[in-house]
MDTraj code that builds the backbone (N, CA, C; nanometers):
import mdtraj as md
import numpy as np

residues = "UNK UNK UNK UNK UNK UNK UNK UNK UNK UNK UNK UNK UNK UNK UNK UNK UNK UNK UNK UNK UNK UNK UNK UNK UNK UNK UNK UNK UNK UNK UNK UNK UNK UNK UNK UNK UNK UNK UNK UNK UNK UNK UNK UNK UNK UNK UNK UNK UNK UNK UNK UNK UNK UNK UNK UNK UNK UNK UNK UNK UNK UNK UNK UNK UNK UNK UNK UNK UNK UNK UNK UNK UNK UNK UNK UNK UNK UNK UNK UNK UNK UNK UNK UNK UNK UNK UNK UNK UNK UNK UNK UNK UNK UNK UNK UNK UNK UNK UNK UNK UNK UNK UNK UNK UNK UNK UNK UNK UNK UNK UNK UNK UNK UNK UNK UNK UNK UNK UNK UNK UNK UNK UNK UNK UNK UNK UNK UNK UNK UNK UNK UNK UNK UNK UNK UNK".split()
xyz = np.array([
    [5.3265, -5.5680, -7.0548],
    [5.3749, -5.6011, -6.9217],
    [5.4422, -5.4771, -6.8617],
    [5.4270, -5.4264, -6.7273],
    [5.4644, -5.3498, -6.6867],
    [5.6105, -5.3399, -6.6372],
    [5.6872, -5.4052, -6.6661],
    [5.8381, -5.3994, -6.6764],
    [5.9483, -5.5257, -6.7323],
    [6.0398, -5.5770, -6.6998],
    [6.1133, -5.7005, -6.7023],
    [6.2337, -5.6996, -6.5753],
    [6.2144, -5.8475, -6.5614],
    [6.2762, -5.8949, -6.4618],
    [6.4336, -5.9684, -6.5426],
    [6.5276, -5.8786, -6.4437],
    [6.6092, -6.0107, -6.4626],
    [6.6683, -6.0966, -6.2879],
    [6.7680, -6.1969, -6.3421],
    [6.8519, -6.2763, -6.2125],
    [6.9454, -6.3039, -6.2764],
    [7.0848, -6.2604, -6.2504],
    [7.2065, -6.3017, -6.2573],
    [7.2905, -6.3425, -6.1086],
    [7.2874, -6.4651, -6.1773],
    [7.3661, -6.5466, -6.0201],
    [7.5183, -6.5848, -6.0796],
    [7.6449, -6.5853, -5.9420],
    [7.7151, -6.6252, -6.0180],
    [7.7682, -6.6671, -5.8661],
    [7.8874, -6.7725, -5.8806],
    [7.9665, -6.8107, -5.7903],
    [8.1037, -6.7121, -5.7631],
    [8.0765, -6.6596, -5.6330],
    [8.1874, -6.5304, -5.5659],
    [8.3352, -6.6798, -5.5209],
    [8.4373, -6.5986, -5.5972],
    [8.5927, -6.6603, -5.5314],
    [8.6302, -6.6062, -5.4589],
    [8.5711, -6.4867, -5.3628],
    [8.6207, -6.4047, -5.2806],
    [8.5415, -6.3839, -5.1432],
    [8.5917, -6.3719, -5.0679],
    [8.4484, -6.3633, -4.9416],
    [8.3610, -6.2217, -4.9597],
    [8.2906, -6.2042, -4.8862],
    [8.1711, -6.1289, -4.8984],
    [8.1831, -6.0071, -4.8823],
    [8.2668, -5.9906, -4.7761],
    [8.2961, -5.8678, -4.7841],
    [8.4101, -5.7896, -4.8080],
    [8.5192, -5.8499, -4.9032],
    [8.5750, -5.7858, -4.9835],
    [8.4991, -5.8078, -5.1577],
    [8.3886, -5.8733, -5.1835],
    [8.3334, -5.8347, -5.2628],
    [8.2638, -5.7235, -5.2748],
    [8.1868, -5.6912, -5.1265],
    [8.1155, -5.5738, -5.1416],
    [8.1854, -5.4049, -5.1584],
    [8.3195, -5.4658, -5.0809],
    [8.4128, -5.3367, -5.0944],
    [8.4620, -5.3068, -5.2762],
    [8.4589, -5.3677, -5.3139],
    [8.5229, -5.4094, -5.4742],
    [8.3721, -5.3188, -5.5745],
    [8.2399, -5.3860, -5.4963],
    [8.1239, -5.3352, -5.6072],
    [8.0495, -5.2311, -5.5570],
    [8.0401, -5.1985, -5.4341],
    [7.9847, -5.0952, -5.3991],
    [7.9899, -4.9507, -5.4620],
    [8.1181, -4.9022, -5.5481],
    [8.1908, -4.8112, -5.5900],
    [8.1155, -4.8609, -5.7411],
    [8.0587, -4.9455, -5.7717],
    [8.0119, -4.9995, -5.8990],
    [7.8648, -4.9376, -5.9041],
    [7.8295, -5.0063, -5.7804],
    [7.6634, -4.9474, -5.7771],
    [7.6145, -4.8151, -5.8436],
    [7.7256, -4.7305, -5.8275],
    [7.6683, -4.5836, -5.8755],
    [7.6515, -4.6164, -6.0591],
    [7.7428, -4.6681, -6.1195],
    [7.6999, -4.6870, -6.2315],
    [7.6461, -4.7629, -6.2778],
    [7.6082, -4.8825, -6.2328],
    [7.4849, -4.9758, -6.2257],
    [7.3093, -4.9040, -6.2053],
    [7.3210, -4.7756, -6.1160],
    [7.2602, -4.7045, -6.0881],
    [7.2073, -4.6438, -6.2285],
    [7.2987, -4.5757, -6.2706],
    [7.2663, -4.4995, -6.3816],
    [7.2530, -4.5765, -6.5357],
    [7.2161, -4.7038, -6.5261],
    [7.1850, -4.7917, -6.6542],
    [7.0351, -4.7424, -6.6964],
    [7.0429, -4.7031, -6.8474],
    [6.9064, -4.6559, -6.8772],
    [6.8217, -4.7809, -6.8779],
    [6.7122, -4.7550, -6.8498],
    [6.5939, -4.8409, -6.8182],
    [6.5831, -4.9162, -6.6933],
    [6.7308, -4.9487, -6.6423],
    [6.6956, -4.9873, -6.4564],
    [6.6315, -4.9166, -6.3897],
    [6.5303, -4.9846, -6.3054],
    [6.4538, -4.8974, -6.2362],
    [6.5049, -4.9117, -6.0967],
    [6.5267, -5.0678, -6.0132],
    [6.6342, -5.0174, -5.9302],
    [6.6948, -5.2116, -5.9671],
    [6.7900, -5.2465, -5.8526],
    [6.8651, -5.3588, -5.8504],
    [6.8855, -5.4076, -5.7041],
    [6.9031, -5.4928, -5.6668],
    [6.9027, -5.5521, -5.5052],
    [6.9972, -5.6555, -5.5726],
    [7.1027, -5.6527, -5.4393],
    [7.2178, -5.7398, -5.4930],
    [7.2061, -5.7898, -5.3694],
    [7.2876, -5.9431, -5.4201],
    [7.2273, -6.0607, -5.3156],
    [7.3156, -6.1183, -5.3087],
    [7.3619, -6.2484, -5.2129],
    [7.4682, -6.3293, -5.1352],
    [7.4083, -6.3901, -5.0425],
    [7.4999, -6.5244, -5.1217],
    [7.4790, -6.6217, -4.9895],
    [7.6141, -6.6899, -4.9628],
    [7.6840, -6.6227, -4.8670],
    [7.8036, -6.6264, -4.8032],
    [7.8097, -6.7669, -4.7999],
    [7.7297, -6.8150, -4.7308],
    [7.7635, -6.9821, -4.7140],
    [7.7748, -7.0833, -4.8282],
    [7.7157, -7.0501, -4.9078],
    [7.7416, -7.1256, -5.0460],
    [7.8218, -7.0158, -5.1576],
    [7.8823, -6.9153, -5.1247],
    [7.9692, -6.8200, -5.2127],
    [7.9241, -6.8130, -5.3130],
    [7.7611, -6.7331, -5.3093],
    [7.7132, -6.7446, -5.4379],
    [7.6700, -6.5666, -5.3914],
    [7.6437, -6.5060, -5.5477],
    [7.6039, -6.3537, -5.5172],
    [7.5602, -6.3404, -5.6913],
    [7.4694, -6.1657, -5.6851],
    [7.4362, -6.1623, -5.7518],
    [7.3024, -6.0752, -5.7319],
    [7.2067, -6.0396, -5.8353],
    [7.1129, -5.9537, -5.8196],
    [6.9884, -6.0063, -5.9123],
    [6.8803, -5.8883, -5.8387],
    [6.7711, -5.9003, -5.8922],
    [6.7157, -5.7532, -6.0082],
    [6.6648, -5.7246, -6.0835],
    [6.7180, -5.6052, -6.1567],
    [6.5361, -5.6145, -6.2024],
    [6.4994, -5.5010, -6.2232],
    [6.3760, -5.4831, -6.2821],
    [6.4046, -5.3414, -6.3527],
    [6.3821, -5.3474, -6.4806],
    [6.4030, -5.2771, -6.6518],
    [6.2462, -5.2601, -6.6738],
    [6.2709, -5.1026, -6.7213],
    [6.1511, -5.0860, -6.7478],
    [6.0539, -5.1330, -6.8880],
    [6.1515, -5.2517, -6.9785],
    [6.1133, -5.3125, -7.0845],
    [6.2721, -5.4444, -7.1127],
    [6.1793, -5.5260, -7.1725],
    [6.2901, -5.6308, -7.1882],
    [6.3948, -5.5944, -7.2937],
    [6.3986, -5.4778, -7.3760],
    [6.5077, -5.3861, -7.4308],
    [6.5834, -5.3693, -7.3580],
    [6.5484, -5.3297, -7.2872],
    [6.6890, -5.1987, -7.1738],
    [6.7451, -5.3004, -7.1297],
    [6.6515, -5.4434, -7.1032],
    [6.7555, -5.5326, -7.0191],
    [6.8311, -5.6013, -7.1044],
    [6.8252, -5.6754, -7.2369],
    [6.8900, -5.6880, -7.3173],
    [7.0360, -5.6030, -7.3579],
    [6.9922, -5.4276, -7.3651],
    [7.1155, -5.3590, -7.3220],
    [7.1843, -5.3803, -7.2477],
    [7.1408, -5.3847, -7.1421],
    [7.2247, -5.4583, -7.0348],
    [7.2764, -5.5373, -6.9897],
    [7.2334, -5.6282, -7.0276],
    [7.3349, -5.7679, -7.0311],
    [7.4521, -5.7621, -7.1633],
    [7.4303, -5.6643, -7.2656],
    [7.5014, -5.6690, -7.3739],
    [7.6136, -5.5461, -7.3365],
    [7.6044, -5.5043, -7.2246],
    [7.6592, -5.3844, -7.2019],
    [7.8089, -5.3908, -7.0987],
    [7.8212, -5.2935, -7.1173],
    [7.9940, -5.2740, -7.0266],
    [8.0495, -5.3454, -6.8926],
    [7.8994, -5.3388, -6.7885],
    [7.8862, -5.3919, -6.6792],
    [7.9160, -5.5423, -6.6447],
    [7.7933, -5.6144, -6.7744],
    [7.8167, -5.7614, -6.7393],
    [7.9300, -5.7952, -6.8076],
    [7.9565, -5.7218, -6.9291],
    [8.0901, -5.7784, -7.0099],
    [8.2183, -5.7991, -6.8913],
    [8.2111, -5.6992, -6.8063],
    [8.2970, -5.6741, -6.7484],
    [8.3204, -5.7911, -6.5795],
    [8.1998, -5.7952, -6.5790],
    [8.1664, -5.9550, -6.4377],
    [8.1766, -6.0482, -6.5090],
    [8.1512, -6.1069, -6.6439],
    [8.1864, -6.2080, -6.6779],
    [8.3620, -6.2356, -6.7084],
    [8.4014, -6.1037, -6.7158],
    [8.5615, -6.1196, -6.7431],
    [8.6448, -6.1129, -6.6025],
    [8.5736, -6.0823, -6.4934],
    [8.6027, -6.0399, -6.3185],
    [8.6512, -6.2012, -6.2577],
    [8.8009, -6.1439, -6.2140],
    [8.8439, -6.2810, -6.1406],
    [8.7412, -6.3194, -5.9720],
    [8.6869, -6.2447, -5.9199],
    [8.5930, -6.2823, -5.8188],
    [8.4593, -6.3511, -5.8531],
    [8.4168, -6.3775, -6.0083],
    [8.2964, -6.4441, -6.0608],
    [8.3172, -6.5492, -6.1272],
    [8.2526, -6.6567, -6.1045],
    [8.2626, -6.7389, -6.2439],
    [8.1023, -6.8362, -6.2314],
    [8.0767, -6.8979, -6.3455],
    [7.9154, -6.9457, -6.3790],
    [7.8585, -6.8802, -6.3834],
    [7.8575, -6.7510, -6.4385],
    [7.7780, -6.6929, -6.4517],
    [7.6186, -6.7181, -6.4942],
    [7.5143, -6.7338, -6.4583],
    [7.3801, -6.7650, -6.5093],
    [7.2846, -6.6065, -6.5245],
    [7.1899, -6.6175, -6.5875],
    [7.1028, -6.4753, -6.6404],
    [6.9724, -6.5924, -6.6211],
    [6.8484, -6.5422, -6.6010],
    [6.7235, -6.5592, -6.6041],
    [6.6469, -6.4512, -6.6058],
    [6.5442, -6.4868, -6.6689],
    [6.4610, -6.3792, -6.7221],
    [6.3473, -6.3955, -6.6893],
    [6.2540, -6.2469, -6.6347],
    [6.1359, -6.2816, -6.6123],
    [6.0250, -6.1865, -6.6114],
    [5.9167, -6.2089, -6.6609],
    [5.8314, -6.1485, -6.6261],
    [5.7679, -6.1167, -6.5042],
    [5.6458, -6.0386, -6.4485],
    [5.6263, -6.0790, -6.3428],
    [5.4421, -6.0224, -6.3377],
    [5.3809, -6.0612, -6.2713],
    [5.2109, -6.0817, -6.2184],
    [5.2427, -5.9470, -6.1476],
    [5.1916, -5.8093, -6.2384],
    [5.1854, -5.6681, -6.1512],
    [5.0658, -5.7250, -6.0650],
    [4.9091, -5.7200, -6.0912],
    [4.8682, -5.7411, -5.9171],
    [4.8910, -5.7855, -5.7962],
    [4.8980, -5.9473, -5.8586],
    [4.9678, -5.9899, -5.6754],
    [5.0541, -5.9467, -5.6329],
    [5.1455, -5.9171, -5.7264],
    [5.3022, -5.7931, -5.6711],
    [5.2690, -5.6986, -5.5940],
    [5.1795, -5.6268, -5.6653],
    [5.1519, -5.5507, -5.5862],
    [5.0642, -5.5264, -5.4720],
    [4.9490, -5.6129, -5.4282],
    [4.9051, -5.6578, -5.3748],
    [4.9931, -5.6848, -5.2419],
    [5.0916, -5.7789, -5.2827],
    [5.2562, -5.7841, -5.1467],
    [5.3338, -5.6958, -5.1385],
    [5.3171, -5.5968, -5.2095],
    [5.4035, -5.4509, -5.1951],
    [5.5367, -5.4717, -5.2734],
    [5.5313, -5.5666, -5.3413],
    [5.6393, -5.5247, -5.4457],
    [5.6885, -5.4202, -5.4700],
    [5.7915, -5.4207, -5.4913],
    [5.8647, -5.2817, -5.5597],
    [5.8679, -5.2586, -5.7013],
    [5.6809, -5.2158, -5.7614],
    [5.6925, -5.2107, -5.9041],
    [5.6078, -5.1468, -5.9016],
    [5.5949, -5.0653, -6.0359],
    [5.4791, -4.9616, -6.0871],
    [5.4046, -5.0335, -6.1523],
    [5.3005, -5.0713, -6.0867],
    [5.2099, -5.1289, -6.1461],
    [5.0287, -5.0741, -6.1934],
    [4.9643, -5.0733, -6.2674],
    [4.8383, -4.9774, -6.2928],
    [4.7165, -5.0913, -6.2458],
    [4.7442, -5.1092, -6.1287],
    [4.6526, -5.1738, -6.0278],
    [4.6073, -5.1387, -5.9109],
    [4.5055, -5.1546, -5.8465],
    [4.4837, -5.1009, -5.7503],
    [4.5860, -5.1424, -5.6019],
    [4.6342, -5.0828, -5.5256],
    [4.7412, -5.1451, -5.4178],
    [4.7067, -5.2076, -5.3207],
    [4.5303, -5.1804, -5.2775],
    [4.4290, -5.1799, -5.1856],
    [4.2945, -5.2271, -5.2508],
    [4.2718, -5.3477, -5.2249],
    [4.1518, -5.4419, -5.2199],
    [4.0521, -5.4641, -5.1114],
    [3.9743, -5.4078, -5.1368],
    [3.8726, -5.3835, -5.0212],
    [3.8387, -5.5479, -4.9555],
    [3.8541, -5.4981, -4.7996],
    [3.8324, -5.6703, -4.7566],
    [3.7310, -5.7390, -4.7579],
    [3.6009, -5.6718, -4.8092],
    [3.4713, -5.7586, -4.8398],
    [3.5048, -5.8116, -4.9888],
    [3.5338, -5.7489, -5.0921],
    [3.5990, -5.8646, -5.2102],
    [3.6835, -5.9667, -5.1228],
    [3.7876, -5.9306, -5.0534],
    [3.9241, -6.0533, -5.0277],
    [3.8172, -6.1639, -4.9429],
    [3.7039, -6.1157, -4.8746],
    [3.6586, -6.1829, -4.7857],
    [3.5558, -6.3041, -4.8500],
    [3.5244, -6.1974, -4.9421],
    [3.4142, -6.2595, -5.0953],
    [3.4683, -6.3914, -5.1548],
    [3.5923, -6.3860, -5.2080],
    [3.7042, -6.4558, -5.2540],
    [3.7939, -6.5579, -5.1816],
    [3.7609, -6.5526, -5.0216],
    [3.8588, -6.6313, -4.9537],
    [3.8355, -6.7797, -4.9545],
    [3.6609, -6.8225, -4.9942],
    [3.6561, -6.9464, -5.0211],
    [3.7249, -7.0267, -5.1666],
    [3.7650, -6.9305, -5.2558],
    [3.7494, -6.9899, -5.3412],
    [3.9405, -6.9841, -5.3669],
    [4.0202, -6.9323, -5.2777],
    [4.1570, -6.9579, -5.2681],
    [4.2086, -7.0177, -5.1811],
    [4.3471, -7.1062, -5.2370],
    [4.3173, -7.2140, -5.1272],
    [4.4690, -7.2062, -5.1917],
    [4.5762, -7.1889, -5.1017],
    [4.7138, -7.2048, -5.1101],
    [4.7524, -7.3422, -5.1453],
    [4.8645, -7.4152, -5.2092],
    [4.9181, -7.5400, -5.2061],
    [4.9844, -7.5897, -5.0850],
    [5.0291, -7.4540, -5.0162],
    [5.0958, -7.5218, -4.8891],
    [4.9818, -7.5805, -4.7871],
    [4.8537, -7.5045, -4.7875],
    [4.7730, -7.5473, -4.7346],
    [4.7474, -7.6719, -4.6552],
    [4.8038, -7.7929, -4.6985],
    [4.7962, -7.9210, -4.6151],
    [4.9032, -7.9928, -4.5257],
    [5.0389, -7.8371, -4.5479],
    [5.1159, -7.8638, -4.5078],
    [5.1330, -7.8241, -4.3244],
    [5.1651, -7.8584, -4.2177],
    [5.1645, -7.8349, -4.0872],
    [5.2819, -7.7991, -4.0401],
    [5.4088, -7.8501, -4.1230],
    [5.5275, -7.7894, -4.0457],
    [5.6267, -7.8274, -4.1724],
    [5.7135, -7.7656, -4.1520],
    [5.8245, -7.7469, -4.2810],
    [5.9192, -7.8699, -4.2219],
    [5.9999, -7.9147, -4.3176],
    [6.0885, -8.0425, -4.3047],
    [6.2175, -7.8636, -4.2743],
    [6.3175, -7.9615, -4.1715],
    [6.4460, -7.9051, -4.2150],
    [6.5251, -7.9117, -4.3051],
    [6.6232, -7.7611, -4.3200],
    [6.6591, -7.8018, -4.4558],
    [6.7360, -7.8945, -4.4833],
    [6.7922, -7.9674, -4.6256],
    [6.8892, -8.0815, -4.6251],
    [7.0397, -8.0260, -4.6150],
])
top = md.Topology()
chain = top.add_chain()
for i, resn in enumerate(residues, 1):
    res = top.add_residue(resn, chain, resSeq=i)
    for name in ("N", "CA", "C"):
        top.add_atom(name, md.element.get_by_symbol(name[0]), res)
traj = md.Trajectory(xyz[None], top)
């Protein structure tokens, strides 16, 4: 597999943007974790939830990393608590195919007489759907 995925979500006790003032100064060494390739950190202010998406260039490095200084250190952080981890692999073509942000040894560009070749025989699940419910 061409890399590993992780997701660590956790519930923020602090608003958003004195969290970001608090981790931003973090990023640089989050930055420099061997085997991260990069990280996108995420929030959802309205439900005070935050947290990131992390892609390791092997499920080692990410294992380091969760075993490492950083998370030891958010799981012990009075602005976090529930911490959750998920793990994941991920489908390099279609990734890349949507422009994912991954090195993948696929082609990036599918000629549109294949996609065109192929369009009968894909058929989305949303497909029968006409309009989205609002959310609850």
């Amino acid at each position: 597999m061409p890399g590993y995925m992780l997701q660590l979500n956790f519930t923020l006790t602090i608003p958003v943007d004195e969290y970001e003032r608090m981790v931003t100064p973090v990023a640089h060494a989050v930055a420099a974790v061997d085997g991260l390739r990069w990280k996108i950190w995420i929030v959802n202010a309205a439900e005070s939830q935050a947290g990131g998406f992390y892609h390791f260039d092997s499920e080692a490095a990410a294992d380091a990393y969760l075993a490492g200084p950083i998370v030891t250190a958010l799981r012990a952080a009075p602005f976090a608590r529930d911490l959750t981890v998920k793990r994941y692999g991920y489908l390099a073509g279609p990734t890349t195919i949507t422009h994912g942000p991954v090195d993948a040894n696929v082609p990036a560009n599918i000629p549109s007489a294949i996609i065109a070749d192929m369009s009968h025989a894909v058929h989305s699940p949303m497909d029968h759907v006409t309009e989205m419910p609002p959310p609850a």
